[in-house]
C-alpha positions as CSV (number, residue, x, y, z in Angstrom):
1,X,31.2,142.8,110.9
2,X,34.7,142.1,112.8
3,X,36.6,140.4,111.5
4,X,38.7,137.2,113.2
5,X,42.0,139.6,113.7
6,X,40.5,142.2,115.4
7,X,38.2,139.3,117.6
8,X,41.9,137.8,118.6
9,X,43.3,141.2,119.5
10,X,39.7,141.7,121.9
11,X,40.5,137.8,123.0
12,X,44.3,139.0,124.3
13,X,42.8,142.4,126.2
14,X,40.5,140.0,128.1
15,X,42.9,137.1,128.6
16,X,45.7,140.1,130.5
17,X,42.8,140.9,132.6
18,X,41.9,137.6,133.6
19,X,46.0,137.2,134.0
20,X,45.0,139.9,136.1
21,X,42.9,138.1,138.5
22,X,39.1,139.5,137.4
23,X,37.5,136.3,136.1
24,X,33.9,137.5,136.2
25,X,32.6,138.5,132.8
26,X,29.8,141.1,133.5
27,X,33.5,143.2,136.0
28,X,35.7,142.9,133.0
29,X,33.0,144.3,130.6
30,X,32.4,147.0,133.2
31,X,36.1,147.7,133.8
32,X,36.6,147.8,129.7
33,X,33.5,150.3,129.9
34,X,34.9,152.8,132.1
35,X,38.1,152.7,130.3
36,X,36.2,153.0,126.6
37,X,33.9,156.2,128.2
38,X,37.3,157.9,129.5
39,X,38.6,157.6,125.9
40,X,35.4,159.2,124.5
41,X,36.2,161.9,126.5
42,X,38.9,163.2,124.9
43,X,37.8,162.1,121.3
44,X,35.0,164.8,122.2
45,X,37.5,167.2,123.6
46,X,40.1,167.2,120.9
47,X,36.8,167.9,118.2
48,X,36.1,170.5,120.7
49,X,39.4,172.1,119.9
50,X,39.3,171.4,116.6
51,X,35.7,173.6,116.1
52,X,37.0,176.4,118.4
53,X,40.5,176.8,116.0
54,X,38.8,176.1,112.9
55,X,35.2,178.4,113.0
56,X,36.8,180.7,116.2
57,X,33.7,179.6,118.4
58,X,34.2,178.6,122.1
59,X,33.2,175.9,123.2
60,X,32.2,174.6,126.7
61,X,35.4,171.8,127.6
62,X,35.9,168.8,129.7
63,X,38.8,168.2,131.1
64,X,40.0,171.1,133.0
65,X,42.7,173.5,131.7
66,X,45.0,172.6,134.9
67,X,47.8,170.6,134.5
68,X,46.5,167.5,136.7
69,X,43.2,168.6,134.2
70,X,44.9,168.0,131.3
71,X,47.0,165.2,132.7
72,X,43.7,163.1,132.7
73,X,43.3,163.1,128.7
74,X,43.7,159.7,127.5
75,X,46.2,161.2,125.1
76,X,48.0,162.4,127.6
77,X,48.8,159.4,129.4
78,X,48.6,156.4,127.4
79,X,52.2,156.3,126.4
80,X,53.3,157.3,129.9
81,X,54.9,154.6,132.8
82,X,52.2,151.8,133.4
83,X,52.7,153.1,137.2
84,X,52.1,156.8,136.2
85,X,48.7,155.5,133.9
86,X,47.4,153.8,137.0
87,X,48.3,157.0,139.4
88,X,46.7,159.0,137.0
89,X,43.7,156.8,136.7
90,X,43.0,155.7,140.2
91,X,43.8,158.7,141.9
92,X,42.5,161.4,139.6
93,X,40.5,160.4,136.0
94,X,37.9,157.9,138.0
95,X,37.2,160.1,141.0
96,X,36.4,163.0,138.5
97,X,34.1,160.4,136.2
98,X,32.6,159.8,139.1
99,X,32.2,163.2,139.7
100,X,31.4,164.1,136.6
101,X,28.0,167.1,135.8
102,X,26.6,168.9,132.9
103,X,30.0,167.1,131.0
104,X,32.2,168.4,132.8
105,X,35.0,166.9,135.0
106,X,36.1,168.5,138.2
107,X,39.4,169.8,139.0
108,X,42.1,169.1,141.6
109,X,43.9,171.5,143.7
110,X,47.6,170.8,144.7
111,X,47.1,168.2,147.1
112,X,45.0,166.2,144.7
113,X,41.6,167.0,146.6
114,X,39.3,166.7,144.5
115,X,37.3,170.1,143.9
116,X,33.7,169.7,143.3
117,X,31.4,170.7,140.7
118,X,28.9,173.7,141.1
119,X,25.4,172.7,140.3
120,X,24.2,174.5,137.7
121,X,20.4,175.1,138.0
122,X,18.9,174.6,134.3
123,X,22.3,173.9,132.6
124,X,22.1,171.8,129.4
125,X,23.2,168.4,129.9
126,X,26.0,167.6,127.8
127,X,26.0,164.3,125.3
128,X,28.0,162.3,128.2
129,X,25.7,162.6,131.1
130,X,23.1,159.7,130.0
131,X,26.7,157.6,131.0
132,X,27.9,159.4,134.1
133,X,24.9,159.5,135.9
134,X,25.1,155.6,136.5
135,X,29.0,156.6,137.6
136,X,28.1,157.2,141.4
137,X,28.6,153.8,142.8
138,X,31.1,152.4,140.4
139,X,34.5,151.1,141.5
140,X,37.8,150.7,139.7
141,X,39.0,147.3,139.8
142,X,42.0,146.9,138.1
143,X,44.4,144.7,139.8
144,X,47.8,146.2,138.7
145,X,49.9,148.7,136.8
146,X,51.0,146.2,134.4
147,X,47.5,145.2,133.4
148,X,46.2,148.7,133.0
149,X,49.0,149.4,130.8
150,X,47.9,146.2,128.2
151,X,44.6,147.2,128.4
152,X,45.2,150.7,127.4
153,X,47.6,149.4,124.7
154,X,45.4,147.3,123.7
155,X,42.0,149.4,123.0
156,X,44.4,152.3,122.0
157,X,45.5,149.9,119.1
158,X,42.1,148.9,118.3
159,X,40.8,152.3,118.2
160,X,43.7,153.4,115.7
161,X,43.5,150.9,113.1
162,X,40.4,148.5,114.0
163,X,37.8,150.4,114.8
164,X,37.3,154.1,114.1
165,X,34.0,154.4,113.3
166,X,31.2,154.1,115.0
167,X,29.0,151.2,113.8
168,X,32.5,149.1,114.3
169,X,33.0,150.3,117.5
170,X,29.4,149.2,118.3
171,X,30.2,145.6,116.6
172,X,33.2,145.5,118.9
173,X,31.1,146.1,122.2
174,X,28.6,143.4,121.2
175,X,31.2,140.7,120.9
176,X,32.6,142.0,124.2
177,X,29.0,141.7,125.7
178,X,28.4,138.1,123.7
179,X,30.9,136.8,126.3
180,X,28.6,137.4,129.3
181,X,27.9,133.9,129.7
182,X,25.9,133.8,133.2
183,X,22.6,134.4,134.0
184,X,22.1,137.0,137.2
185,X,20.3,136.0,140.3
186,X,16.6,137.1,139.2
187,X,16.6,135.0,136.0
188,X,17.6,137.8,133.6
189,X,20.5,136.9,130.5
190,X,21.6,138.4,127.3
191,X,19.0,137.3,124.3
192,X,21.3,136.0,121.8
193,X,21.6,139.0,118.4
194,X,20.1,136.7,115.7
195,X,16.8,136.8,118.3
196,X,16.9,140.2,118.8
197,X,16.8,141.6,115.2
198,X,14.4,138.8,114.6
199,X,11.8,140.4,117.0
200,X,12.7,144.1,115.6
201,X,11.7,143.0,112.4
202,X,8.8,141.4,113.3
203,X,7.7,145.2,114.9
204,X,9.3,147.1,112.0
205,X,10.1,150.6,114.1
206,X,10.5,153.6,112.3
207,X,11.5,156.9,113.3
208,X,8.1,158.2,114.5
209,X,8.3,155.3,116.9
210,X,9.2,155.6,120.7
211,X,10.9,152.5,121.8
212,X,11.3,151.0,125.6
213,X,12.6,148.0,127.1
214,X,11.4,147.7,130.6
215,X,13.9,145.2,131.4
216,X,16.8,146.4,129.3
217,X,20.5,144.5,130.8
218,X,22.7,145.9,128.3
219,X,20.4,147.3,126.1
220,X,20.7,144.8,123.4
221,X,16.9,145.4,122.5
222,X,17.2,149.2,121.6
223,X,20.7,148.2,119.7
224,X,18.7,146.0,117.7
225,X,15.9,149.0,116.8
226,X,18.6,151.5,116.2
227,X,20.4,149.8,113.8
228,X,17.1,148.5,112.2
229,X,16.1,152.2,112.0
230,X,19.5,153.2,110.4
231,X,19.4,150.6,107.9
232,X,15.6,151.0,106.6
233,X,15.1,155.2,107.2
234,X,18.9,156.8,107.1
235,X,18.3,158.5,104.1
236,X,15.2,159.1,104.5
237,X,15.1,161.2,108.0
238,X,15.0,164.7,108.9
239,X,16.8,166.6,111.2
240,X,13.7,166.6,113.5
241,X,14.0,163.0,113.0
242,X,17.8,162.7,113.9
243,X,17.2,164.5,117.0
244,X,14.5,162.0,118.4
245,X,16.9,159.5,117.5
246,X,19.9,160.6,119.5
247,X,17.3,161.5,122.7
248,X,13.7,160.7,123.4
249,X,13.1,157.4,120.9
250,X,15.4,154.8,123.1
251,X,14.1,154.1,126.9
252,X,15.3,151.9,128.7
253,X,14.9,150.7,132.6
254,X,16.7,148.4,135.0
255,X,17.4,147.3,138.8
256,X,21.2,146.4,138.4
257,X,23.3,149.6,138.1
258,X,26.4,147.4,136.2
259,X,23.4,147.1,133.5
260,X,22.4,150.7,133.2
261,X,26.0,151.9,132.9
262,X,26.8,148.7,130.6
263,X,23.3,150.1,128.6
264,X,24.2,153.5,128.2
265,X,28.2,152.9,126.8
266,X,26.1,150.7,124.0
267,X,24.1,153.3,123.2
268,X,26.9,155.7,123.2
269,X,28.6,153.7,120.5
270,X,25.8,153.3,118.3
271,X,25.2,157.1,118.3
272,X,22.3,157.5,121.2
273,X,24.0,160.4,122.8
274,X,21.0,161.2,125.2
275,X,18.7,157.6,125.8
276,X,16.5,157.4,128.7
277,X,18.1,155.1,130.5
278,X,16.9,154.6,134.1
279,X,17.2,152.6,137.5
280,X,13.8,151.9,138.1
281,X,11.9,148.3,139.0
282,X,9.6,148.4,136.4
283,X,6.8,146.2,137.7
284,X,6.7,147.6,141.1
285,X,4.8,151.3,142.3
286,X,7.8,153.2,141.4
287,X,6.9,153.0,137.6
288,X,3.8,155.0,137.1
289,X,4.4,155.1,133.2
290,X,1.3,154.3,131.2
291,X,0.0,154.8,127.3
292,X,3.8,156.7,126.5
293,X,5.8,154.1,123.6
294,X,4.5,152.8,120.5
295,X,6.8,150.2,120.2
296,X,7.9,147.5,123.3
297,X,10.8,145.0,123.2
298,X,12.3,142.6,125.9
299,X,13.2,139.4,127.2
300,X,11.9,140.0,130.6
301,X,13.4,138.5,133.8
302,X,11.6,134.4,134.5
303,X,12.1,134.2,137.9
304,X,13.4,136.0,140.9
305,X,11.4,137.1,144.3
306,X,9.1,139.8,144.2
307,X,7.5,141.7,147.0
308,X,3.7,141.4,146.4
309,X,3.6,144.5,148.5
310,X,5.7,146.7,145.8
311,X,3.8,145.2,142.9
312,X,2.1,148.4,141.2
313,X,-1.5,147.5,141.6
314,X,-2.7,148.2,138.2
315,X,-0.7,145.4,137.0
316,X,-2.4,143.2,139.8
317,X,-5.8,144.6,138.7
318,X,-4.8,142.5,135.3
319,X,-3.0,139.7,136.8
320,X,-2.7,139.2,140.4
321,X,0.7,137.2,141.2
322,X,4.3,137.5,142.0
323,X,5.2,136.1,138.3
324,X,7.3,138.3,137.1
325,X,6.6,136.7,133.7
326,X,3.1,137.7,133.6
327,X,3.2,140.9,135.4
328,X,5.5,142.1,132.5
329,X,2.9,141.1,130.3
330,X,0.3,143.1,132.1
331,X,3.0,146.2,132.0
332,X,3.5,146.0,128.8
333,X,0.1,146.6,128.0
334,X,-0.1,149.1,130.3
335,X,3.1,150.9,128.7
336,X,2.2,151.4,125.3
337,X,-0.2,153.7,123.7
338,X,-3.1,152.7,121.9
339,X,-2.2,151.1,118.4
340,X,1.3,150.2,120.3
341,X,2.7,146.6,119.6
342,X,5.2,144.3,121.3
343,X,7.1,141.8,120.7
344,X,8.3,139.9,124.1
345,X,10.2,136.5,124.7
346,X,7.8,134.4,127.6
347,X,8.6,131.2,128.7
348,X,6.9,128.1,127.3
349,X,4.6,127.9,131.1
350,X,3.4,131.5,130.1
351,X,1.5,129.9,126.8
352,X,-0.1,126.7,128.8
353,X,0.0,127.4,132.5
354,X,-3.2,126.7,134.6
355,X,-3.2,128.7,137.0
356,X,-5.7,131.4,137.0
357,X,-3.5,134.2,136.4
358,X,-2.2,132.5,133.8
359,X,-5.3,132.1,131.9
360,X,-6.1,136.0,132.6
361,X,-3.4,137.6,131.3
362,X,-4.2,135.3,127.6
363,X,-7.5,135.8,128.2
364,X,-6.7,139.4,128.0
365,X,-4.6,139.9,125.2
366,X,-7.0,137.4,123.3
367,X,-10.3,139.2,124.2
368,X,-9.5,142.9,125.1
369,X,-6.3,143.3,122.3
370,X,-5.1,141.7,119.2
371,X,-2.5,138.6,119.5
372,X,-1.0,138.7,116.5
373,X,1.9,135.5,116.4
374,X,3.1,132.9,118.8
375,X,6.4,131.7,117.5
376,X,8.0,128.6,119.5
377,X,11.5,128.4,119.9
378,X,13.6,125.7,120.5
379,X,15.3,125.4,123.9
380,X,18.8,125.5,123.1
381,X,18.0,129.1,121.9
382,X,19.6,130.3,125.2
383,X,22.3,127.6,125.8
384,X,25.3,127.1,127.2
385,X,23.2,129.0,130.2
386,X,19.9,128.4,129.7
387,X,18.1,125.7,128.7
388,X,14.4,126.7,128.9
389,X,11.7,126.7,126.3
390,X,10.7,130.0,125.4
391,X,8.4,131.3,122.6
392,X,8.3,135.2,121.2
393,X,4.5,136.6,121.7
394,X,4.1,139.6,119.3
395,X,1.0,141.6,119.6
396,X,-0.6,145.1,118.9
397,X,-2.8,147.1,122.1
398,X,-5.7,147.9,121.1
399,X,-8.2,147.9,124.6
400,X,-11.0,146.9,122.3
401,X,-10.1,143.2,121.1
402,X,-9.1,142.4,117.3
403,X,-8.3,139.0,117.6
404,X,-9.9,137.0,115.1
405,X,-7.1,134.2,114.4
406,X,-3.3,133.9,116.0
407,X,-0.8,132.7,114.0
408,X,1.4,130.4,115.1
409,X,5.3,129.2,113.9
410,X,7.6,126.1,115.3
411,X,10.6,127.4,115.0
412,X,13.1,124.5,114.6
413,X,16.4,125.6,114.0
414,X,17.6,129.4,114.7
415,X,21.0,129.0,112.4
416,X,23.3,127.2,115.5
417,X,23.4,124.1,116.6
418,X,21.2,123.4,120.0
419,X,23.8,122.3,122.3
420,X,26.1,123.9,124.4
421,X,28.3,124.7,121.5
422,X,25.9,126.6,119.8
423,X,28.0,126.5,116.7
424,X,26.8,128.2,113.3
425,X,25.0,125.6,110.8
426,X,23.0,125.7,107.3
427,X,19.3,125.4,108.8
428,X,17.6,128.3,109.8
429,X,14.0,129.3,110.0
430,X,14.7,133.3,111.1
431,X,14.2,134.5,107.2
432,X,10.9,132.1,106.9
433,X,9.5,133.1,110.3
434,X,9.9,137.1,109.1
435,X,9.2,136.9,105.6
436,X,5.9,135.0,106.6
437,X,4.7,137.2,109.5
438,X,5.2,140.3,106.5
439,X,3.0,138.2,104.5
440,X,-0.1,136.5,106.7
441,X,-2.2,136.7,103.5
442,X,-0.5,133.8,102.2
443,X,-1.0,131.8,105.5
444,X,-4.7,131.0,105.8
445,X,-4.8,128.1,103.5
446,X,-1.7,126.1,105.6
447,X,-2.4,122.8,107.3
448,X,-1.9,122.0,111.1
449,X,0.8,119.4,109.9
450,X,2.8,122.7,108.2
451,X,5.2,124.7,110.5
452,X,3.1,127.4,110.4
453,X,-0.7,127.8,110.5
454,X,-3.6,130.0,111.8
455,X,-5.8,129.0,114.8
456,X,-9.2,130.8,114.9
457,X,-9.8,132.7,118.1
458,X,-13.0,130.2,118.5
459,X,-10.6,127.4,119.5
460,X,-8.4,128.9,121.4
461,X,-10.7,130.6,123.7
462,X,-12.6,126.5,124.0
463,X,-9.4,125.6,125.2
464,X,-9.0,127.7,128.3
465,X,-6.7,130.1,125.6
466,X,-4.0,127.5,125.7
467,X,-1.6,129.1,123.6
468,X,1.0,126.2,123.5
469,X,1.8,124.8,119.8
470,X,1.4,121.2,120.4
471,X,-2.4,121.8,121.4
472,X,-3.2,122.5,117.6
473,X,-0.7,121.3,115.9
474,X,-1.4,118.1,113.7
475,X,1.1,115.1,113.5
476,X,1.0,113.8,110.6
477,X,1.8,109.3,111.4
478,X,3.2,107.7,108.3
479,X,2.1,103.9,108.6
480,X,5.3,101.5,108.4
481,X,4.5,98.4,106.7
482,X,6.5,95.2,108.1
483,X,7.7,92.2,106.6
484,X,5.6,89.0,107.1
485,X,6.7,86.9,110.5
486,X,7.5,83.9,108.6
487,X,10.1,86.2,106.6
488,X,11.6,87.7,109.6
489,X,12.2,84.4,111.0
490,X,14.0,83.4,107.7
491,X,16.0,86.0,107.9
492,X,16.8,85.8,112.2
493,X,17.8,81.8,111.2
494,X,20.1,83.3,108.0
495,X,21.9,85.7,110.3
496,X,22.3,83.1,113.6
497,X,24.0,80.3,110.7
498,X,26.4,82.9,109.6
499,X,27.0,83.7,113.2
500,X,27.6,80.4,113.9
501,X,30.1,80.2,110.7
502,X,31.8,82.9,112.0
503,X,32.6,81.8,115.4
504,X,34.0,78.2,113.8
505,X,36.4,79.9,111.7
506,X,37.9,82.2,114.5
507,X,37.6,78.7,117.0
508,X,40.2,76.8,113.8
509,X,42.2,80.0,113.8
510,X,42.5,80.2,117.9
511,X,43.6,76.4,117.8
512,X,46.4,76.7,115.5
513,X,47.7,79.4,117.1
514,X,48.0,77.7,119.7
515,X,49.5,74.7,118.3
516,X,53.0,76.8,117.4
């Protein structure tokens, strides 16, 4: 955890750059990325030194051994003259990011042309590539010399004595990501922490699992499974095991470039060194990937325009729309391997929409796989920028039904208050909601008027597989007994004398007042 010192020194980097003149969110987490992957740089440099002195083994370097080479090193220049950190950065360290293969960055000849970068055909990709092959179209954007300098100042500072290792720095990124407060054109924001981990446990990964998020933003999701890994199977993993870990367990795809580059820095700092993390438009005929995770995790985009001509048609064999809601659904399904589960955030339409592709795609995970739990959510979950009703849908593929009963949860309070505030209070139904789900042997004897309960699959399917918690849930009325008329009146007469007393006293009072 951070603590509220180190939160005020992130609050003063990100008040100079809005001094600065970038206001948006989503550029100053970008800028702070770039700037936090050229530092990485040379943290893996200088431990390249340190194994080439210490066990007399070369090893393959970054930076180049020129003097504008070495001049890029974030060692080099972060005590320098705020206009010689911004020269050096603009006009060399960011054009060779950008520039950047098999983890290396390109040189500069003596007029300061960049020189590029053999390609190496079958050259290992080094443990910064998964980063700096979202670089291409990035774009520096700070403003002045002055504000690069406080930056750097400031994450050079945190870096020394805040956040050195790993799992802090990753804590440190997520508060920076937690102030993304806007939701981007096709419906897609950040699913509060709390919810995330809540979902992950609900799944339970472990290290034999392969884990994907189809609509990943910054990768929250697969944060949430690797550190749900780590906390439950670090002891317990071999080196086989580690390796998945760092490479082939995280996937993760996305249509906004800001997101993948945002995505992979996250990664980075919670150890994924190599994650698959990829532009691609999941739901359209681009994405032919089919039966290859075990385990599948998002908040998938709610709205947004889709081209019914891009739509992959096996997802419009299952559900033929432009939803991208439901075609997610279908894709999921599509994406995991047999024995696979999910655990997806939908909103509350998804669970009691009419339409007809709404009632195949429940029809279909009812019938042909096994719905496992349909937990409503309140709809301040996603405030101050959303305030839709959602609900998590967890369930397991299996192609050959399984669903005998669905349990359901009504989630009332998620441990922050439901306005725009969303400020941390006592009630909180996360622990219940998990430690229930672990233990549906204890559910089957709960009543409708309980916050949880079992629906047979009978009853749904009678009611067009409705899937909404009010359409089984039992109100229980507790009868109010009244007073009889005659009382009442009594009582009305009681209050309209003393009334009456009242306004006497204040009349006398008024009148000799007046009378001095």
């Amino acid at each position: 955890m951070i603590t509220g010192e180190i939160k005020n020194k992130i609050d003063q980097i990100w008040t100079s750059i809005w001094a600065g003149g970038l206001t948006n969110p989503l550029t100053v987490i970008e800028q702070l990325t770039y700037l936090m992957f050229i530092r990485s740089l040379d943290v893996k440099e200088q431990e390249n030194e340190k194994a080439e002195f210490l066990l007399h083994v070369k090893r393959d370097r970054i930076f180049p051994q020129s003097s504008i080479g070495q001049s890029m090193r974030w060692s080099k220049f972060k005590n320098k003259d705020a206009n010689d950190i911004f020269m050096i950065i603009s006009r060399y360290v960011f054009p060779a990011i950008k520039n950047m293969k098999h983890g290396r960055l390109p040189d500069f000849d003596r007029n300061g042309n960049l020189i590029e970068l053999p390609d190496e055909s079958g050259a290992e990709k080094a443990e910064t590539s998964s980063f700096a092959k979202h670089m291409a179209d990035a774009t520096f954007m700070i403003p002045t010399a002055l504000v690069l300098q406080k930056i750097i100042t400031g994450l050079d500072d945190l870096y020394t004595h805040d956040i050195a290792d790993l799992d802090m720095q990753g804590d440190v990124y997520e508060y920076m990501l937690g102030k993304l407060q806007t939701a981007g054109q096709n419906g897609q924001f950040r699913t509060p922490k709390h919810i995330r981990d809540m979902m992950v446990e609900l799944v339970a990964p472990t290290p034999q699992d392969t884990i994907c998020d189809p609509a990943c933003g910054t990768a929250g999701f697969l944060v949430s499974a690797v550190e749900y890994v780590r906390r439950n199977y670090e002891s317990k993993m071999s080196k086989a095991d580690w390796d998945a870990f760092k490479t082939t367990m995280f996937s993760g795809f996305d249509t906004d470039p800001t997101m993948l580059r945002i995505s992979a820095m996250n990664l980075m700092l919670h150890s994924i060194t190599q994650p698959d993390i990829s532009y691609k438009d999941s739901i359209s005929k681009q994405n032919q990937i089919s039966d290859a995770y075990t385990v599948c995790l998002a908040n998938p985009p709610f709205k947004g325009t889709v081209d019914a001509e891009s739509i992959n048609d096996d997802l419009k064999s299952v559900v033929n729309t432009k939803k991208t809601e439901l075609l997610f659904l279908a894709l999921f399904l599509r994406m995991l391997k047999k024995g696979g589960r999910c655990a997806c955030i939908v909103p509350d339409g998804v669970l009691f929409g009419s339409s007809k592709a709404h009632k195949s795609i429940r029809k279909e995970l009812v019938e042909n796989h096994q719905l496992r739990a349909v937990i409503s959510m309140p709809s301040g979950v996603f405030k101050p920028y959303a305030g839709v009703s959602t609900a998590v849908l967890v369930f397991t593929k299996t192609g050959a039904g399984g669903t005998d009963k669905v349990w359901f949860y009504d989630m009332k309070a998620d441990g922050f208050s439901l306005d725009d505030k969303r400020n941390a209070i006592d009630d909180n139904d996360i622990l219940d909601i998990i430690g229930r789900f672990h233990h549906l042997e204890n559910e089957g004897e709960r009543k409708r008027t309980e916050q949880s309960f079992f629906v047979p699959k009978e009853e749904i399917v009678g009611n067009d597989y409705d899937l909404s918690i009010n359409k089984y849930k039992e109100i229980e009325y507790v009868p109010v007994e009244y007073p009889p008329t005659s009382e009442i009146m009594a009582k009305l007469h009681e209050l309209e004398a003393e009334i009456a007393k009242n306004l006497a006293e204040l009349d006398n009072m008024l009148k000799k007042e007046n009378e001095f």
